[in-house]
C-alpha positions as CSV (number, residue, x, y, z in Angstrom):
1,X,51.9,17.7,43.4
2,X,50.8,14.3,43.3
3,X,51.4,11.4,46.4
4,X,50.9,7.7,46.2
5,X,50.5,5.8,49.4
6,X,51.8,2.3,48.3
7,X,50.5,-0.2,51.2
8,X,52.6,-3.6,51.6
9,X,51.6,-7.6,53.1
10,X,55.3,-7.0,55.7
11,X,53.2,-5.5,58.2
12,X,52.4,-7.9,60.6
13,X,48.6,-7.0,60.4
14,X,48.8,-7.7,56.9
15,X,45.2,-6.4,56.0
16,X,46.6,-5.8,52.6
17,X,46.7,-9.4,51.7
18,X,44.0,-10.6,53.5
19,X,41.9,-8.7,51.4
20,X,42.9,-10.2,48.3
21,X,42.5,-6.8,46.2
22,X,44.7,-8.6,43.8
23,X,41.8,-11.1,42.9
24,X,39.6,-8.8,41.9
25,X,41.8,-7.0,38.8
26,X,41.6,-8.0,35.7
27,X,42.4,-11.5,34.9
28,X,43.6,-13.4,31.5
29,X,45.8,-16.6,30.5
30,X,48.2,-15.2,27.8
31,X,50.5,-17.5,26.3
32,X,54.5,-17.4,26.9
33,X,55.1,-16.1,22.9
34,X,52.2,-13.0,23.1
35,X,53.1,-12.3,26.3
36,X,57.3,-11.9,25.0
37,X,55.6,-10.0,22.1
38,X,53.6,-7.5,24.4
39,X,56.9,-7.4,26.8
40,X,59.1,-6.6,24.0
41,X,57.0,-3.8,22.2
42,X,56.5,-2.6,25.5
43,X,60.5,-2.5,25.5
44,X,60.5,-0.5,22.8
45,X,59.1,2.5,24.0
46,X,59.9,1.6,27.5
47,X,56.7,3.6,28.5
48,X,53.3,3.2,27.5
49,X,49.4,3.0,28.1
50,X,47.7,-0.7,27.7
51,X,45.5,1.3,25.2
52,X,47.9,2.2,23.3
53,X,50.1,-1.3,23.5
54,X,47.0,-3.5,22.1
55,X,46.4,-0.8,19.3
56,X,50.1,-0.7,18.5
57,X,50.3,-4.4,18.0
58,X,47.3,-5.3,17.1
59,X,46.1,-7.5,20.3
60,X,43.4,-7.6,22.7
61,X,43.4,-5.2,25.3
62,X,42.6,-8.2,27.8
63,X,45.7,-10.0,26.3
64,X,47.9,-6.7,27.2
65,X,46.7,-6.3,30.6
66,X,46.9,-10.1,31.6
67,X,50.8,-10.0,29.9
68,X,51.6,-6.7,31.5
69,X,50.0,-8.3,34.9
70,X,52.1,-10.8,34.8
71,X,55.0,-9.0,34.2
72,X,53.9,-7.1,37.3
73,X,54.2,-9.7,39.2
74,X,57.6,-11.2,37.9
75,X,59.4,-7.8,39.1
76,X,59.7,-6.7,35.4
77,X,57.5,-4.0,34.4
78,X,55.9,-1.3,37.0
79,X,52.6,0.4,36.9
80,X,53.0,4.1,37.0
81,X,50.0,5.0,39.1
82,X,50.6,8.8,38.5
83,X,50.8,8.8,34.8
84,X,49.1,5.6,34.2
85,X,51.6,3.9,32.1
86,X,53.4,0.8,32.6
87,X,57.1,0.9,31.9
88,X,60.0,-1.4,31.6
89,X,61.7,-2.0,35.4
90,X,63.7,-4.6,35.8
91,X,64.3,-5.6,39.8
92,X,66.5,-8.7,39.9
93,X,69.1,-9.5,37.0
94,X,67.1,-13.1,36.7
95,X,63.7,-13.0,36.2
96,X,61.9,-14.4,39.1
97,X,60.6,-18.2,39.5
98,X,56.8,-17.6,38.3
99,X,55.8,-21.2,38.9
100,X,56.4,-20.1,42.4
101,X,54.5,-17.1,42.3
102,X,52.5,-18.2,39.8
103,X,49.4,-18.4,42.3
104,X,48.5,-15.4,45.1
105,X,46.9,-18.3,47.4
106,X,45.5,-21.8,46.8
107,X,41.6,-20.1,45.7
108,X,43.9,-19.2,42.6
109,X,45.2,-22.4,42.5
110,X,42.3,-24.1,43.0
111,X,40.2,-22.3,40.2
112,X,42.9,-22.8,37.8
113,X,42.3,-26.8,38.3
114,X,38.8,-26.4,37.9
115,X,39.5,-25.2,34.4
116,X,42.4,-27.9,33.5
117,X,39.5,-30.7,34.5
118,X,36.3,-28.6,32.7
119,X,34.8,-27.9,35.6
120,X,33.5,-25.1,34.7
121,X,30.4,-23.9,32.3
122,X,29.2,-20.5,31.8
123,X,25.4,-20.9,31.6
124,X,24.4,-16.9,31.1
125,X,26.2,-13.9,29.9
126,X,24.6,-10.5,30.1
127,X,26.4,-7.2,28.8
128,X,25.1,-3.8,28.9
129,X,26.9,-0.4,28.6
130,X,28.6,-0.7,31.8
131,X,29.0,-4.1,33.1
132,X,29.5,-7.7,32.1
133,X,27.5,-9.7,34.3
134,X,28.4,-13.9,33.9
135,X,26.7,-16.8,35.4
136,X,27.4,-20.0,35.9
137,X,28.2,-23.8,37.2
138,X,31.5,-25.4,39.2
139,X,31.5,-29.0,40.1
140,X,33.9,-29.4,43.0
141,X,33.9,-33.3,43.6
142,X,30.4,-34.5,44.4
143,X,29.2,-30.7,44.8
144,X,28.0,-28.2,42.0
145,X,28.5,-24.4,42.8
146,X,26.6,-21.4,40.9
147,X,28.6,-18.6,41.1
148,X,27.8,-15.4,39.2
149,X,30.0,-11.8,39.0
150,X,29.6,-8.5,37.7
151,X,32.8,-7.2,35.9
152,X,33.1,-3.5,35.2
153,X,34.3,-1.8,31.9
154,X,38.1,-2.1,33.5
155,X,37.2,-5.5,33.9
156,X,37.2,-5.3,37.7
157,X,35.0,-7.5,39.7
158,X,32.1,-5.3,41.2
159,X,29.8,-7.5,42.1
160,X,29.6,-11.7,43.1
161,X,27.9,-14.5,44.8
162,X,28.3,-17.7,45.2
163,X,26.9,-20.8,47.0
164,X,29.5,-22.5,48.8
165,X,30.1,-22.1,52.2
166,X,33.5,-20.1,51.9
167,X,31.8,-17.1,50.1
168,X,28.8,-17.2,52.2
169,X,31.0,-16.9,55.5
170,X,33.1,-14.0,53.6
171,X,31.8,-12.3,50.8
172,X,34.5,-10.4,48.9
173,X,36.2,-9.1,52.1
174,X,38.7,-11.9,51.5
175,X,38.4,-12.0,47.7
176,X,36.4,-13.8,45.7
177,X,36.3,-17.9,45.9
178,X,37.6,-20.8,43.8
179,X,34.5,-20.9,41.7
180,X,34.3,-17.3,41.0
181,X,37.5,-17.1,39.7
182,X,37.3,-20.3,37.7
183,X,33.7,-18.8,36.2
184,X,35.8,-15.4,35.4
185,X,38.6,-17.3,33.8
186,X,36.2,-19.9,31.8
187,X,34.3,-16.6,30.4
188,X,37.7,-15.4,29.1
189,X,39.1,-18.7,28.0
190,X,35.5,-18.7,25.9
191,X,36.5,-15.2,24.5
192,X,39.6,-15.7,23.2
């Protein structure tokens, strides 16, 4: 017998959401035609592993997981937590407005700015058999930030600091800051 406590943000305590556990997955920008490709191969099977997606069609296993992330998110594939397979589950006859939802909070929004105005540089990238650890620089205005990260093999962040004041009041409790993100997201701009 297996059971899956599923916690939401409608409680009016809303710990869920404060603690941003959705900024510390696995992250990636996949373009609109990849991520119809991953969507419809996914379609075809209507039940699958990541692994077994990227292998299928050839792509990145980062690319999958950001695509099937975002699908997530739109209401149109689930995450089997059980079997560990994501299948096809459509919730709403349209698909949802993602500019909308596009960004959890404005940290997300915020990062992904940094990036559009290369704000960003990745100054040190250390791997080893368990963890990616990245370094680096965020000019915010008249301010230059150094965050760093550690990011596990399921390319979860583990470990990060930062200097601005918003990470040195919070640590991860609240999920990782702007420049965190934006160092994350350079790394796997840089990648791809």
């Amino acid at each position: 017998m297996s059971f899956t406590l599923g916690l939401s943000g409608w409680t009016k305590n809303d710990w869920s959401n404060s603690g941003n556990f959705d900024l510390m997955a696995p992250r990636a920008d996949v373009d609109e035609w990849t991520q119809k490709i991953i969507f419809d191969g996914l379609r075809e099977n209507w039940v699958e592993t990541a692994d077994s997606l990227a292998k299928r069609l050839k792509l990145s296993r980062t690319a999958v997981l950001g695509a099937l992330s975002a699908y997530t998110q739109a209401g149109r594939v689930i995450y089997d937590l059980n079997k560990q397979v994501y299948r096809i589950r459509e919730l709403s006859r349209e698909p949802l407005p993602m500019e909308r939802l596009r960004f959890a909070n404005e940290r997300e929004s915020k990062s992904d700015r940094f990036l559009q105005t290369n704000a960003v540089q990745v100054t040190s990238v250390n791997h080893n058999n368990s963890a990616l650890t990245l370094q680096g620089t965020v000019t915010d205005k008249d301010k230059t930030y150094t965050p760093s990260l550690t990011i596990d093999l399921d390319e979860r962040i583990i470990n990060a600091d930062c200097t601005c004041n918003w990470h040195q009041q919070n640590k991860l409790y609240k999920g990782p800051c702007e420049h965190i993100l934006a160092l994350r997201m350079q790394h796997a701009r840089q990648c791809q």
